[in-house]
VOPASE-814118 format. One record per residue: x negated, y, z of N, C-alpha, C in turn; residue in three letters. Coordinates in steps of 0.02 Angstrom, whole numbers, padded with zeros to 5 digits, always signed. Each point is the difference from the previous one (the first is absolute). Layout:
<pts>
XYZXYZXYZALA...
</pts>
This chain:
<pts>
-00274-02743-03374-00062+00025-00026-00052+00001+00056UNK-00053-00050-00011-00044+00014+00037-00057+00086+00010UNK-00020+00006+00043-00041+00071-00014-00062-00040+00073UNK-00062+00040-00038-00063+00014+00049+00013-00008+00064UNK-00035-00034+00031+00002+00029+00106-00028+00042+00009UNK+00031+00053+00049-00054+00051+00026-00049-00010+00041UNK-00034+00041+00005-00080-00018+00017+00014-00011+00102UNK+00066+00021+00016+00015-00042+00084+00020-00057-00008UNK+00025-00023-00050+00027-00071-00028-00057-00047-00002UNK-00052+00033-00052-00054-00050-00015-00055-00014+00067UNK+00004+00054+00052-00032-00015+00055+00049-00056+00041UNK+00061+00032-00001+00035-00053+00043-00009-00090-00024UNK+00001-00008-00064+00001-00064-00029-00077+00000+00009UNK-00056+00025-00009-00053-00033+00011-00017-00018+00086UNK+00028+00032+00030-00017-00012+00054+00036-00075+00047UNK+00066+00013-00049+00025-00062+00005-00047-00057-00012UNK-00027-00035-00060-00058-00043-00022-00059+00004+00041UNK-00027+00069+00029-00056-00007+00027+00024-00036+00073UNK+00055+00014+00030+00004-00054+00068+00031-00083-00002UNK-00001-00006-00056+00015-00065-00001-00057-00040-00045UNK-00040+00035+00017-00066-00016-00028-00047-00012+00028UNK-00016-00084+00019-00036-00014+00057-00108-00029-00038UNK+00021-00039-00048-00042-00031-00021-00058+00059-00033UNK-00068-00002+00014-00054+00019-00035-00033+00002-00083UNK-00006+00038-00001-00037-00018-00077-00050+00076+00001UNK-00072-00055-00039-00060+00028-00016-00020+00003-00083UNK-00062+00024-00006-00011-00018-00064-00066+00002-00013UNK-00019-00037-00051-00084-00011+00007+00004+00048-00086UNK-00032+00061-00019-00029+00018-00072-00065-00020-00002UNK-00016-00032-00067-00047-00027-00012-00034+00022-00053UNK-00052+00058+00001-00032+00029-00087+00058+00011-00024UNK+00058+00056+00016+00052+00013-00046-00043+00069-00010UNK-00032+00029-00072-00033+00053+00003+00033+00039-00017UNK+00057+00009-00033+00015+00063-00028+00070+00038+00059UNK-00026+00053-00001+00034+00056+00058+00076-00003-00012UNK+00034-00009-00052+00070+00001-00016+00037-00042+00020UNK-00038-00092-00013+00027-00053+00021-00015+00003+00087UNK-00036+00037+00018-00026-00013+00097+00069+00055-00001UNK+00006+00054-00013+00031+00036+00030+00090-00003+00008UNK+00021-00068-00052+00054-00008-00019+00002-00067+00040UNK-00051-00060+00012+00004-00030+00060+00029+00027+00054UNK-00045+00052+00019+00003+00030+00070+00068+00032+00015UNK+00012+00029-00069+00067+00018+00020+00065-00060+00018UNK+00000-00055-00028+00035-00038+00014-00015-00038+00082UNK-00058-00007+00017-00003-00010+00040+00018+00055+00086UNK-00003+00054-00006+00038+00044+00047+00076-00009-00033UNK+00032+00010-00056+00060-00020-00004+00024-00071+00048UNK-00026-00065-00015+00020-00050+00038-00033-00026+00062UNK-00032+00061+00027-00014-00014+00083-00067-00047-00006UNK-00059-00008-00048-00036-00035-00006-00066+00046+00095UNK-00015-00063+00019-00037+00033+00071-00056+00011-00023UNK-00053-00033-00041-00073+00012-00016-00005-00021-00054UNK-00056+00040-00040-00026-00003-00074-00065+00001-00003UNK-00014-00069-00008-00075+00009+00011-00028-00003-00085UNK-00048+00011+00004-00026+00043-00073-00071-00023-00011UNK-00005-00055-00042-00048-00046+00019-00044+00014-00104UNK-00075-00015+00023-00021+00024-00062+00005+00043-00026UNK-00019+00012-00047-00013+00065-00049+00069+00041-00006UNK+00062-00014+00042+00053+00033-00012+00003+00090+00008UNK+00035+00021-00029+00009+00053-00008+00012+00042+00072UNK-00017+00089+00030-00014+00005+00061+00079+00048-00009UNK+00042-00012+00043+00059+00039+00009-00028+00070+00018UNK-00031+00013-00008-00027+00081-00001+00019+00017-00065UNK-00032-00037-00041-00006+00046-00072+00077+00021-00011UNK-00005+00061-00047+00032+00049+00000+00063-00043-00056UNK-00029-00036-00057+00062-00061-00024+00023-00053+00027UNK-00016-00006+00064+00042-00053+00036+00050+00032+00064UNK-00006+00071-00001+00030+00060+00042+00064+00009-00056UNK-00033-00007-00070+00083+00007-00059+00057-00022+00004UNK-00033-00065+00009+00049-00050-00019+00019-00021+00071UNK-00020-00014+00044-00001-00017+00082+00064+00082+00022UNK+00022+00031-00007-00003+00047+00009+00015+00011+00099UNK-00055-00005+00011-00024+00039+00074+00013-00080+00029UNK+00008-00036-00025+00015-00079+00047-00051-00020+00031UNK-00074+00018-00040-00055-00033+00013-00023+00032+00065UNK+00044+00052+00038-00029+00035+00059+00070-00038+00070UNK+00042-00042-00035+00039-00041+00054-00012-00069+00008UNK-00042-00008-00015-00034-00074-00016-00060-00019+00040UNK-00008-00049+00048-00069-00033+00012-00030-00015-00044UNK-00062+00024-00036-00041-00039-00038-00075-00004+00047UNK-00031-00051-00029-00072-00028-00005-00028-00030-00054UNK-00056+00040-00012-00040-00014-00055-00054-00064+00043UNK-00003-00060-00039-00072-00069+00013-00040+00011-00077UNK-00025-00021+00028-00051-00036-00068+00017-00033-00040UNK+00033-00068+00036+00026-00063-00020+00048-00027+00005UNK+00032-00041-00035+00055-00030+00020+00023-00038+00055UNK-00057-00024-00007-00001-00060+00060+00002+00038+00066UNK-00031+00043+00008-00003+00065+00065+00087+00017+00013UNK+00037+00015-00058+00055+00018-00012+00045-00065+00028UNK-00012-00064-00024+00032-00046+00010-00002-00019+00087UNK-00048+00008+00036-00031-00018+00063+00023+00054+00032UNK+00025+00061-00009+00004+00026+00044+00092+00011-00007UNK+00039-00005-00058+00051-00035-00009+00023-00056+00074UNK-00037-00048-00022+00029-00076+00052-00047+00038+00063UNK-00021+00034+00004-00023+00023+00079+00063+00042+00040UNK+00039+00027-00058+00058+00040+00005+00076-00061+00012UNK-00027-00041+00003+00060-00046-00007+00031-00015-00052UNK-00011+00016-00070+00031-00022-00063-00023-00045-00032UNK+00039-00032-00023-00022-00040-00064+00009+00031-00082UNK-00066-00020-00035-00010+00058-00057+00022-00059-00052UNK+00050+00044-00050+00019-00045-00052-00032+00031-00064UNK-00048-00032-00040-00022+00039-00050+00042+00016-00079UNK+00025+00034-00008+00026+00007-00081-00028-00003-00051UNK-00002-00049-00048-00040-00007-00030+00031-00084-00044UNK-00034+00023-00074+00032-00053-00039-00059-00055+00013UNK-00005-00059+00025-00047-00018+00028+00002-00105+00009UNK-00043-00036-00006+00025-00055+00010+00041-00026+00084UNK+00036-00010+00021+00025-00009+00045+00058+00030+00038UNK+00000+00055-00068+00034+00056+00044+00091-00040-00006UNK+00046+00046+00049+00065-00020-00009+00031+00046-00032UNK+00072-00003-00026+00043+00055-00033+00019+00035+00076UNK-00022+00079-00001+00012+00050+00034+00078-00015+00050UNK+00047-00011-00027+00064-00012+00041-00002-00074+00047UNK-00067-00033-00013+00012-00054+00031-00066-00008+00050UNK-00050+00067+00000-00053+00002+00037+00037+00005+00069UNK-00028-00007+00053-00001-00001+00078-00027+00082+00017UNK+00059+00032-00009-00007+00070+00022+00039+00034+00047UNK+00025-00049+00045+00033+00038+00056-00049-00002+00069UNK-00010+00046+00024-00014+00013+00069-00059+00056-00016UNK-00045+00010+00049-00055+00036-00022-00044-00008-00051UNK-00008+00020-00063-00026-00017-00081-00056+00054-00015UNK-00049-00004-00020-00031+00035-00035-00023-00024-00059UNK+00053+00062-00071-00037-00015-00048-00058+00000-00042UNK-00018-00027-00059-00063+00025-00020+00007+00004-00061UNK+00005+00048-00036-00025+00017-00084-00070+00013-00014UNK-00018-00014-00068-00070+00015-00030-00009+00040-00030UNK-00070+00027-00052+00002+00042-00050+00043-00016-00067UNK+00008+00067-00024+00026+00024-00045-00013-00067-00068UNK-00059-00020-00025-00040-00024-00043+00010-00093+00034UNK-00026-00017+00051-00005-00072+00027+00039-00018+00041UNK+00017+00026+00050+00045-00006+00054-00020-00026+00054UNK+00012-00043+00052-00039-00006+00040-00059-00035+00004UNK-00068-00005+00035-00065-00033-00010+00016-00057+00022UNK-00029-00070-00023-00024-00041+00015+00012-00013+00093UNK-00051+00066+00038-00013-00011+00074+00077+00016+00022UNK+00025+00030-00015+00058+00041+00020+00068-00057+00003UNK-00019-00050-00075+00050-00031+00001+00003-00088+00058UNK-00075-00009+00008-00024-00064+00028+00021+00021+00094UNK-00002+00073-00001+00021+00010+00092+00071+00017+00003UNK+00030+00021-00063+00081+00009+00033+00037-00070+00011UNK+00051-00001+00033+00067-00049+00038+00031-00040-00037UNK+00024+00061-00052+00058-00023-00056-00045+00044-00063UNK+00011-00032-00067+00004+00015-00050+00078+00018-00045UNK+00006+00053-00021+00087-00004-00041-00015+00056-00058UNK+00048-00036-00052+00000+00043-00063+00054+00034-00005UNK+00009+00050-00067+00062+00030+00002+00038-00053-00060UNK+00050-00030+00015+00017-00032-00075+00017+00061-00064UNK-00012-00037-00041+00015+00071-00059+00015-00053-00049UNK+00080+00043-00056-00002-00037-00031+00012+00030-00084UNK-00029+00069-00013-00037+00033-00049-00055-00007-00037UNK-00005+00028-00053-00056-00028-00046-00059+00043+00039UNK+00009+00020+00038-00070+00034+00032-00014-00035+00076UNK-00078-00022+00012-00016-00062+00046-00032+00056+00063UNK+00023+00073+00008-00026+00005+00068+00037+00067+00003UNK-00003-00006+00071+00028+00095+00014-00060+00034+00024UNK+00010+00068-00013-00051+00044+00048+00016-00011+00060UNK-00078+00022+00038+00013-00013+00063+00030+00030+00053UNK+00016+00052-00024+00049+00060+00051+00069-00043-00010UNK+00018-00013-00059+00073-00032-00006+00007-00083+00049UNK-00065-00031-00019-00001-00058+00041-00007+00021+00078UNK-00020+00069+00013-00022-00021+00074+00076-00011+00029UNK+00053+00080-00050+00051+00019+00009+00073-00067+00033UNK-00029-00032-00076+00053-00071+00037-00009-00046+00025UNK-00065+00002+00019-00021-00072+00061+00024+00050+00077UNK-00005+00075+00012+00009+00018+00024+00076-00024+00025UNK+00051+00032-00045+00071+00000-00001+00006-00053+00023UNK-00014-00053-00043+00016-00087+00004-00008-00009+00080UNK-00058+00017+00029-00011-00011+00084+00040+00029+00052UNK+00021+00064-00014+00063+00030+00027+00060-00008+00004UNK+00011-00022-00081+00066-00054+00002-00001-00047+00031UNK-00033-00045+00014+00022-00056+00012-00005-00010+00089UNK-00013+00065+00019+00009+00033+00068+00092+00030+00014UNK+00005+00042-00038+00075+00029-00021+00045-00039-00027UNK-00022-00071-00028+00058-00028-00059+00065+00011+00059UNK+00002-00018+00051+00064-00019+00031+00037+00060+00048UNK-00052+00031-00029+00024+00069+00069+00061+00046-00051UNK+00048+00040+00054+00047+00046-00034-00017+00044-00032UNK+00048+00038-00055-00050+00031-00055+00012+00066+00019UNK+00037+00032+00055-00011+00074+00023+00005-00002+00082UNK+00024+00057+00017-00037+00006+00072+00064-00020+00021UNK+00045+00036-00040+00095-00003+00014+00019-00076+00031UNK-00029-00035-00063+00010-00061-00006-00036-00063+00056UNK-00078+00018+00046-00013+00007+00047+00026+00000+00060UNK+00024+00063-00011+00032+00016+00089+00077-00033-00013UNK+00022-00014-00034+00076-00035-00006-00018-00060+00009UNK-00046-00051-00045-00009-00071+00035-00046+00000+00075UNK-00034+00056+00041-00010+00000+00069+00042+00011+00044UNK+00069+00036-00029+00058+00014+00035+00041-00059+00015UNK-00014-00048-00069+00048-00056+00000-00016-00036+00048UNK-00085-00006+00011-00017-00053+00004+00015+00007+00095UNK-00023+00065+00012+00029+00029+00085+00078-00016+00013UNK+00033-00025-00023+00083-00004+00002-00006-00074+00031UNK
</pts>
């Protein structure tokens, strides 16, 4: 019978992932206006070690008191910066050393598992309503979609930021051991 980890367990296993965790990831919000979807970003993004959130356009301000709801207190462990623009967002991205992959159902784009997302990445989601602009999409690196294969043709964007997120982390972790146990036994082996 499996049961819950305790909360020294769940530090020990995250801390495990956080040191074998070399590669970067950013994220560009773009006019995501409503406080629920920013604050449920944000939370995923302090969950998976995201370094900067830049917050480009009319997006919603991690102050407000519904993106404090749903964020719950994440939005105060997080680098953010609010631009104007995307393109500001995008430029100061590759000034950071990343390359920005935009999400987005889009002509050119690739299926998400087959985008170029290992090393330092910054992603980019759009609004709620359009998704990303025009400018936003002509300056990012890579273009990638989510494949979907439901009668419904888009996800929200908290859920999309969620698994372009994951998807980039994985494919950082695909090969690494899946606990710490398991870790220090193949470093033991490997010292023999």
């Amino acid at each position: 019978m499996s049961t819950q980890l305790r909360p020294t367990d769940v530090k020990r296993l995250n801390r495990h992932w956080r040191r074998r965790t070399e590669g970067r990831i950013a994220l560009i919000v773009e006019s995501v206006t409503q406080p629920f979807n920013l604050g449920s970003i944000l939370r995923t993004c302090a969950t998976f070690g995201v370094e900067t959130v830049w917050l480009a356009g009319n997006s919603a301000d991690p102050t407000h008191p519904q993106v404090g709801k749903t964020a719950l207190g994440t939005e105060h462990k997080l680098h953010w910066e609010k631009v104007p623009q995307a393109a500001e967002a995008v430029a100061a991205a590759h000034a950071g050393g990343f390359r920005v992959a935009a999400i987005e159902l889009a002509r050119g784009a690739v299926p998400l598992h087959e985008a170029p997302l290992e090393g330092d990445v910054c992603l980019a989601v759009g609004a709620e309503d359009h998704g990303c602009s025009p400018a936003l999409l002509s300056k990012a690196d890579t273009l990638a979609y989510i494949p979907q294969i439901g009668r419904v043709g888009s996800l929200n964007v908290a859920v999309a930021a969620a698994v372009a997120i994951a998807e980039t982390r994985q494919r950082e972790w695909r090969d690494l051991p899946a606990t710490a146990e398991d870790a220090d036994a193949a470093e033991a082996a490997r010292i023999r």
